[in-house]
Backbone bond lengths (Angstrom), bond angles and torsions (degrees), N, CA, C in turn:
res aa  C-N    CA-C-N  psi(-1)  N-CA   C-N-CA  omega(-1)  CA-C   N-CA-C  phi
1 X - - - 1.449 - - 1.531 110.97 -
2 X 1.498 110.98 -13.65 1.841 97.49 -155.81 1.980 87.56 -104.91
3 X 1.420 102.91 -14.60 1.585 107.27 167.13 1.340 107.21 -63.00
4 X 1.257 117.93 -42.43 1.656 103.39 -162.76 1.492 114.26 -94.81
5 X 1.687 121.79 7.58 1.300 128.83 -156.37 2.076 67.62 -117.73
6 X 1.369 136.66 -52.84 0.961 105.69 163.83 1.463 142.22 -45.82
7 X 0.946 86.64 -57.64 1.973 88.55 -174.29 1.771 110.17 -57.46
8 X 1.555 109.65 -28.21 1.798 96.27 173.79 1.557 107.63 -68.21
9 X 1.413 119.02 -39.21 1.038 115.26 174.46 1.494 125.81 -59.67
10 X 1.634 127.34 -26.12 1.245 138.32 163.63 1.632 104.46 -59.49
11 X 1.321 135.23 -34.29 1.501 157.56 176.95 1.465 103.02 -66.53
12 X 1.344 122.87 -47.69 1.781 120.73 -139.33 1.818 76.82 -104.95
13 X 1.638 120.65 -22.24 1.115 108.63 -170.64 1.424 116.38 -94.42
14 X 1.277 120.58 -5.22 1.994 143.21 179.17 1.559 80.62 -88.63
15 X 1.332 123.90 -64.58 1.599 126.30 -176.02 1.686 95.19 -33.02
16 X 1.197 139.06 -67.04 1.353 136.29 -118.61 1.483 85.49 -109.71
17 X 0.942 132.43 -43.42 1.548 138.13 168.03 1.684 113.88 -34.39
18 X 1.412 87.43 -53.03 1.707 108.24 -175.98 1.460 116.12 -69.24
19 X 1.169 117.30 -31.84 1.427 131.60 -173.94 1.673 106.35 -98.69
20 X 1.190 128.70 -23.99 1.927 132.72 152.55 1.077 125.39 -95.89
21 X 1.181 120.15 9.83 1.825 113.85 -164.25 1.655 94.24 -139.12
22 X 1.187 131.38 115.70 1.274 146.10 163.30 1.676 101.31 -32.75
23 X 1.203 113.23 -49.43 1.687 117.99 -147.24 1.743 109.36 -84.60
24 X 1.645 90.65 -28.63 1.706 80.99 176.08 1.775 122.41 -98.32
25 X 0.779 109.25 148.54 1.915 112.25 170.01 1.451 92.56 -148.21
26 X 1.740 89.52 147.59 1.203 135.24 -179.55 2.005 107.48 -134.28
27 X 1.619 99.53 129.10 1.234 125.18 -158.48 2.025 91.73 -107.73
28 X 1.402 140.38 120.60 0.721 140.95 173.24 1.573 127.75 107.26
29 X 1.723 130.93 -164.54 1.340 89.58 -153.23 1.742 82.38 -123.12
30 X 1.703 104.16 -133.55 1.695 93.14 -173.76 1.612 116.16 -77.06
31 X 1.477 108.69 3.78 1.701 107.53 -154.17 1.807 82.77 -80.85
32 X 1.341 103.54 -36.50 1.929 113.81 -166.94 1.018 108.51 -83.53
33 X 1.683 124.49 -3.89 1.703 121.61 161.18 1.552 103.76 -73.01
34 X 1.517 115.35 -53.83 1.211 120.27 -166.09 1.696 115.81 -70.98
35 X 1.268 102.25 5.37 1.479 111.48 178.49 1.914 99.86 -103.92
36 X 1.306 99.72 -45.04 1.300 106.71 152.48 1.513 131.10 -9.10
37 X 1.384 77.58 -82.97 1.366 101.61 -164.60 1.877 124.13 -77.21
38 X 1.697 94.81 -7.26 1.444 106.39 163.20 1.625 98.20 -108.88
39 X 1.252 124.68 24.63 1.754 105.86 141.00 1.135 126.34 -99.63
40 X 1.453 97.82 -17.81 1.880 122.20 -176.92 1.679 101.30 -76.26
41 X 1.309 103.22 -44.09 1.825 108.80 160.44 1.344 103.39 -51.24
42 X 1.075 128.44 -81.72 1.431 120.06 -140.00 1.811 90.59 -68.10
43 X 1.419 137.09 -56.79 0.917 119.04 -163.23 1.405 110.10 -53.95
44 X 1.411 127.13 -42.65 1.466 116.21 167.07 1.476 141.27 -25.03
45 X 1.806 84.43 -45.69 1.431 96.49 160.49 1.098 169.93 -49.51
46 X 1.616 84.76 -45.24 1.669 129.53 -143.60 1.898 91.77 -120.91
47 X 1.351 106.64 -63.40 1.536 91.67 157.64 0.966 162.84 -144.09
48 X 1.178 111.08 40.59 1.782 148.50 -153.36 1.551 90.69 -87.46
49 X 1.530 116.00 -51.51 1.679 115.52 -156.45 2.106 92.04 -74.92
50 X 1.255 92.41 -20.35 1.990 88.68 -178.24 1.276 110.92 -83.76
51 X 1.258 126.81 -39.58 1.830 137.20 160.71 1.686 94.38 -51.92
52 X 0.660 111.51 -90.51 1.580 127.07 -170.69 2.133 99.17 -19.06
53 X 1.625 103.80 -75.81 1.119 93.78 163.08 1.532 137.75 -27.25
54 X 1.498 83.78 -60.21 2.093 85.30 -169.33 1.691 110.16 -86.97
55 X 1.650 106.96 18.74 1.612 109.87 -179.74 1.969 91.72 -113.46
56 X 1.013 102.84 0.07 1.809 90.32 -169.93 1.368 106.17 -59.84
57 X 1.062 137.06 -34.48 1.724 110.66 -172.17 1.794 99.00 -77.98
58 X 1.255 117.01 -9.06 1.164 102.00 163.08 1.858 121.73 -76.82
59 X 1.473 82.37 -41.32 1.976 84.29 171.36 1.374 110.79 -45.89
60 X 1.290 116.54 -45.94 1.524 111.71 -152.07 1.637 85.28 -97.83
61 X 1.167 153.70 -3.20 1.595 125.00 153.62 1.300 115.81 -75.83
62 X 1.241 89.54 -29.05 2.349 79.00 177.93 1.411 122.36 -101.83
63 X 1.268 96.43 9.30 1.762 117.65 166.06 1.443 105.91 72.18
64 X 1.778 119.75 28.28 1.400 113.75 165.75 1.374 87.71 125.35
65 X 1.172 128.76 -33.61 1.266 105.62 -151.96 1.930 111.60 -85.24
66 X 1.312 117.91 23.12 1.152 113.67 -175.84 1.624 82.05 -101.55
67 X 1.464 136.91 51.43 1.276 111.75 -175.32 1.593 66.80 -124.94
68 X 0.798 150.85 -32.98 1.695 135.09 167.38 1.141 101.41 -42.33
69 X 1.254 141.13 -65.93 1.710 149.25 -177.48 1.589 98.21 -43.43
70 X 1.181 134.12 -52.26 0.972 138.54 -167.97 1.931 115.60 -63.73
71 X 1.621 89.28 -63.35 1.431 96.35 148.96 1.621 143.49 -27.21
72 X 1.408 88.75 -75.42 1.738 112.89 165.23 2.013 103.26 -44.28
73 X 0.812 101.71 -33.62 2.131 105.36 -155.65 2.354 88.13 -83.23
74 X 1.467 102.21 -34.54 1.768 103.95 -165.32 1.378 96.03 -97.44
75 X 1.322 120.02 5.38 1.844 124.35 174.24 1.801 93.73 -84.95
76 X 1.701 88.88 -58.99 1.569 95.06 -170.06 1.881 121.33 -67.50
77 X 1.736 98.94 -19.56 1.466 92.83 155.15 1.765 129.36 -85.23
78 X 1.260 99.05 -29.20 1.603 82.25 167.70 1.690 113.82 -65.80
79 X 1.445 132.69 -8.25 1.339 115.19 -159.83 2.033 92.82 -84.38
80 X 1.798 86.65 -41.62 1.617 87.83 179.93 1.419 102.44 -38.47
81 X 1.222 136.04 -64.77 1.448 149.02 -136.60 1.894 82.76 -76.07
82 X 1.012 133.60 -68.30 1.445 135.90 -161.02 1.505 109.96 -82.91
83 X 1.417 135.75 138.99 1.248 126.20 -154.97 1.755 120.03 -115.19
84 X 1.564 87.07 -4.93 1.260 109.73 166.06 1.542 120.58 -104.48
85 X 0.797 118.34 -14.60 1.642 117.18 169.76 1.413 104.98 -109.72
86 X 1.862 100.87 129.90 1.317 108.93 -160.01 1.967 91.05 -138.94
87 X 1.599 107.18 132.23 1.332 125.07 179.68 1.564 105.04 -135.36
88 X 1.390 94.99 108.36 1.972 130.01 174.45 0.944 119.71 -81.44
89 X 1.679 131.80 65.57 1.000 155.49 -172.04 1.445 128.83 113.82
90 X 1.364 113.15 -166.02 1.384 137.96 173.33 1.388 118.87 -77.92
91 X 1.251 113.59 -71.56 1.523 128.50 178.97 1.960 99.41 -57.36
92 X 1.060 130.53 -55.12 1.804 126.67 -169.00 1.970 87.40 -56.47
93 X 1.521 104.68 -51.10 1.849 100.11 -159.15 2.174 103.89 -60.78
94 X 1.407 114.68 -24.07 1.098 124.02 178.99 1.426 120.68 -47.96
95 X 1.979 83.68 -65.44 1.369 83.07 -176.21 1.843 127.77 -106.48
96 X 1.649 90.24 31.30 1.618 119.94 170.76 1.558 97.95 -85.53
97 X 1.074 127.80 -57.24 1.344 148.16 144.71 1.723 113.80 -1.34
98 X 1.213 92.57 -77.30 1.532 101.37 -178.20 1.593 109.38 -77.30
99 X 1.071 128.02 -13.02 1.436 141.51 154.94 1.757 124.43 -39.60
100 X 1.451 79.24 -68.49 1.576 106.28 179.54 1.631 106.19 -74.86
101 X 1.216 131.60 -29.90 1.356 126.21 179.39 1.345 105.00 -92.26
102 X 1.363 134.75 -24.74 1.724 117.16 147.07 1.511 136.80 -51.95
103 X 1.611 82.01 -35.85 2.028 89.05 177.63 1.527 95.15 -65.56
104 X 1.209 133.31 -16.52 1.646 123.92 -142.58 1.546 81.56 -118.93
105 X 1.392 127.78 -39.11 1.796 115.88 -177.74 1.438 88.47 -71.78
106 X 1.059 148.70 1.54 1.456 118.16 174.88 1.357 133.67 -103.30
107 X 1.326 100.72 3.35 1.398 108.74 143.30 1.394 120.41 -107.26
């Protein structure tokens, strides 16, 4: 249950990105958020903790805050992976990024 209350929230948070952020669009309706939002899962998963690893001396010089960068970089790989959600740059995937990891701190 706490998988699938994630992944809408990985969905409601590509949603909210898409609807404040100039840079991202999303092509389709809620069924292709929630598909979304379990690629944005799995990449979280699958390779965020290996980025994350081999970025730590970067974490620890900017005191965390390259975990937006980190963020921003697994926004812009799930879009590769999905062919309808499309992110036009650096700065939109950042703060799509920090989007999606608020919808997700709030539970």
């Amino acid at each position: 249950m706490n998988l699938l209350i994630r992944i809408a929230l990985n969905g409601f948070g590509l949603w909210a990105a898409a609807q404040l952020l100039p840079g991202i669009h999303y092509d389709g309706g809620w069924l292709y958020l929630l598909l979304a939002g379990f690629v944005l899962g799995a990449v979280n998963l699958l390779v965020k903790p290996i980025v994350t690893l081999l970025s730590l001396p970067f974490v620890v010089l900017t005191l965390g805050l390259f975990f937006l960068v980190i963020n921003g970089l697994m926004l812009m790989l799930a879009s590769y992976l999905l062919d309808s959600v499309q992110v036009a740059g650096c700065l939109p995937a950042i703060l799509g990024g920090l989007l999606v990891a608020a919808a997700n701190w709030i539970v």
